[in-house]
C-alpha positions in Angstrom: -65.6 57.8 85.9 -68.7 57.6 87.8 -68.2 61.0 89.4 -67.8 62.3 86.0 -70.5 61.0 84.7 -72.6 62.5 87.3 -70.8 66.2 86.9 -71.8 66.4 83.1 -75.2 65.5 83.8 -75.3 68.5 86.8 -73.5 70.9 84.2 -75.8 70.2 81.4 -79.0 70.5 84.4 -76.9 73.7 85.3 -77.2 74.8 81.9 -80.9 74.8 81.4 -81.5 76.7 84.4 -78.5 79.1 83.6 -79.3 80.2 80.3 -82.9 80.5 81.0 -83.7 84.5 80.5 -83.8 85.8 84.2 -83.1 88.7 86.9 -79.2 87.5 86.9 -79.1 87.5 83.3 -80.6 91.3 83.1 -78.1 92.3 85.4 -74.5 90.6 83.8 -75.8 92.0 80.8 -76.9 96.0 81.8 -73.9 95.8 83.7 -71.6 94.3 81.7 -71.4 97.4 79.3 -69.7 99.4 81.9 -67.1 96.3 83.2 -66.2 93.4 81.6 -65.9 92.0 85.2 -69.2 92.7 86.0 -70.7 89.0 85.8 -67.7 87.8 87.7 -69.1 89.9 90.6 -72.6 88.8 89.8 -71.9 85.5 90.2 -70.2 85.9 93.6 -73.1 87.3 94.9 -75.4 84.8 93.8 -72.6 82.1 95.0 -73.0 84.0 98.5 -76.8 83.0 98.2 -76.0 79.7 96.6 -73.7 77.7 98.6 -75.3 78.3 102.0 -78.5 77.3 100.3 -77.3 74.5 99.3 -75.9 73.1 102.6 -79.2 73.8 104.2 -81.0 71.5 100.9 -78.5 68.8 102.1 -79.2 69.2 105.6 -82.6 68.6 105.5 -84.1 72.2 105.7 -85.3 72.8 102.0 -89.2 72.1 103.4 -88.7 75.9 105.0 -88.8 77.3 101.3 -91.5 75.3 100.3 -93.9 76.3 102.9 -97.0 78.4 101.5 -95.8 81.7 103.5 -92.4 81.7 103.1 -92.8 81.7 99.7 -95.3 84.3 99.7 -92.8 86.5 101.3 -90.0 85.9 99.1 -92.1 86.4 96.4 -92.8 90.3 97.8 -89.8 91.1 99.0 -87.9 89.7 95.9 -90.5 91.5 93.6 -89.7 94.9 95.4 -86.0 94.4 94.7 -86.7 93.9 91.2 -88.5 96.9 90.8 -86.3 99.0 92.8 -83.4 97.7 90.5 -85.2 98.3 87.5 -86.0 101.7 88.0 -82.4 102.2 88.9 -80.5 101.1 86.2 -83.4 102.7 83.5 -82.8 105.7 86.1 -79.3 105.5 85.2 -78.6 104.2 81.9 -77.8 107.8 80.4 -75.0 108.5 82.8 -73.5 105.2 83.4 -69.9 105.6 83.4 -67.1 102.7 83.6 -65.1 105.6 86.1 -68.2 105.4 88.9 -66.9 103.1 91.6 -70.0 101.9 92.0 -70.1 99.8 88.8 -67.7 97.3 90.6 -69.5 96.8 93.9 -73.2 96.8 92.1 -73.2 93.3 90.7 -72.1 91.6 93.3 -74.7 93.1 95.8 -77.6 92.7 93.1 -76.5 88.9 92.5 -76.6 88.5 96.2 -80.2 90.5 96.6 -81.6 88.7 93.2 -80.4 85.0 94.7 -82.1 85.6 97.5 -85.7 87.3 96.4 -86.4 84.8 93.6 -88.5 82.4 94.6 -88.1 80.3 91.2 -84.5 79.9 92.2 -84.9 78.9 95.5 -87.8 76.7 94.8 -85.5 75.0 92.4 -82.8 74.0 94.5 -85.3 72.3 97.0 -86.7 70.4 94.0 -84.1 69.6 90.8 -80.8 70.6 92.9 -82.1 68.4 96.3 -82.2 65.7 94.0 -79.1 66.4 92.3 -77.7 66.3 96.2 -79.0 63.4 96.8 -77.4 61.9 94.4 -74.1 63.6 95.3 -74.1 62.3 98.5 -73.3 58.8 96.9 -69.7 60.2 96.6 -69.3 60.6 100.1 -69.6 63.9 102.7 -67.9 65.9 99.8 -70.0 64.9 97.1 -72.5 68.1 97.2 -69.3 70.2 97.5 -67.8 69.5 94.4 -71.7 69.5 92.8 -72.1 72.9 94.5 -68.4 74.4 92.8 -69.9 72.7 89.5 -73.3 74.2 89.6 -71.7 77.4 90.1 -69.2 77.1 87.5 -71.6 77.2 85.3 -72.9 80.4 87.1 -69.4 82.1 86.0 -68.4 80.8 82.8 -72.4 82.2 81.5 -72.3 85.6 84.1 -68.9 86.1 82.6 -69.4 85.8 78.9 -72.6 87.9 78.7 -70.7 90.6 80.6 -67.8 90.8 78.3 -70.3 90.7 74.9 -71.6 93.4 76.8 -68.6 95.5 77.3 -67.3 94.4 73.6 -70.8 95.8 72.4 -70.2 98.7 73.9 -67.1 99.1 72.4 -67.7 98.5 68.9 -71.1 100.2 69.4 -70.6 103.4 71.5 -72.8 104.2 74.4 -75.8 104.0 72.5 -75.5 100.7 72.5 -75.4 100.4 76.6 -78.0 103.5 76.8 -80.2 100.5 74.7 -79.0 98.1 76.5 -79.3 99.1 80.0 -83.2 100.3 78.9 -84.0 96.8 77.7 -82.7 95.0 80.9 -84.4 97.6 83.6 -87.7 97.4 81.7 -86.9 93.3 82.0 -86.3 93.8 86.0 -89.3 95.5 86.3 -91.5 93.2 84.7 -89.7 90.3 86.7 -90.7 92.2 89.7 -94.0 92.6 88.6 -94.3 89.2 88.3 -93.1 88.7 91.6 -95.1 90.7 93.3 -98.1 89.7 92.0 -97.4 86.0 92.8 -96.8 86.9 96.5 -99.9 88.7 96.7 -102.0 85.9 95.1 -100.5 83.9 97.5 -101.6 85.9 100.5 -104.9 86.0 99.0 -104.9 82.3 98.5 
């Protein structure tokens, strides 16, 4: 019951996190109007980023994101993404089509390249998740395992249902709907990147 205990308290950490407004949620969202599947493949991608990332935490090399330039590059390289994503999908939101092929290998390369460019997320799994595997490690070598397959449960069941309102949306709605859609989360990717960008270069200057 212990174990339990601890896994609500993860998914309910998980949650706050998740469900904050953010480069992962821009994507499941633009992209969920052309596949319902599209924040399944999001959240693989960020798992890709995820899980290793989480191993190093446990392992004792979450100091490496934390130093001042590491960070600093992150923060450019990630904000570059961003932008370069943005533009795409505002690029593209007039002739999205559920036929192009791409729409099903997209997400889960942009939640691979978003996982790894955000320095929020990264910076939070040295901080919040290293304690959270701290703690996990009371349960023995598995214990950050079965936190990590929680954590990223999460991911899924959130990725999963924003793509599918998506899609329904664009159902129900026509593709005015995802034209709207798509516009809102570019211009959101772009300001993210922004951000970002601006970030890394005060910390350069700093």
């Amino acid at each position: 019951m212990l174990l339990l205990s601890f896994l609500a308290e993860a998914v309910l950490i998980s949650l706050s996190g998740v469900m904050s407004p953010g480069p992962i949620t821009a994507v499941a969202v633009g992209r969920g109007g052309e596949s319902p599947y599209a924040g399944v493949l999001v959240a693989l991608g960020h798992g890709l980023v995820e899980f290793p990332l989480i191993a190093l935490v446990g392992w004792g090399f979450g100091f490496l994101v934390q130093t001042a330039w590491v960070r600093t590059a992150i923060a450019l390289v990630g904000g570059l993404v961003l932008l370069a994503m943005g533009i795409g999908m505002l690029r593209s939101r007039q002739r999205a089509s559920p036929a192009d092929g791409r729409v099903h290998r997209l997400p889960l390369v942009a939640g691979a390249l978003l996982s790894a460019g955000n320095p929020f997320f990264l910076v939070w799994w040295v901080t919040v998740g290293a304690a959270l595997i701290g703690r996990s490690l009371q349960f023995g070598a598995w214990g950050p395992v079965v936190l990590g397959v929680t954590h990223w449960s999460v991911d899924l069941t959130w990725c999963t249902f924003l793509s599918a309102l998506s899609y329904r949306g664009r159902r129900t709605f026509g593709p005015r709907f995802q034209e709207t859609v798509l516009t809102l989360c570019g211009a959101f990717l772009v300001l993210f990147g922004g951000k970002y960008i601006w970030d890394g270069v005060r910390g350069f200057l700093a």
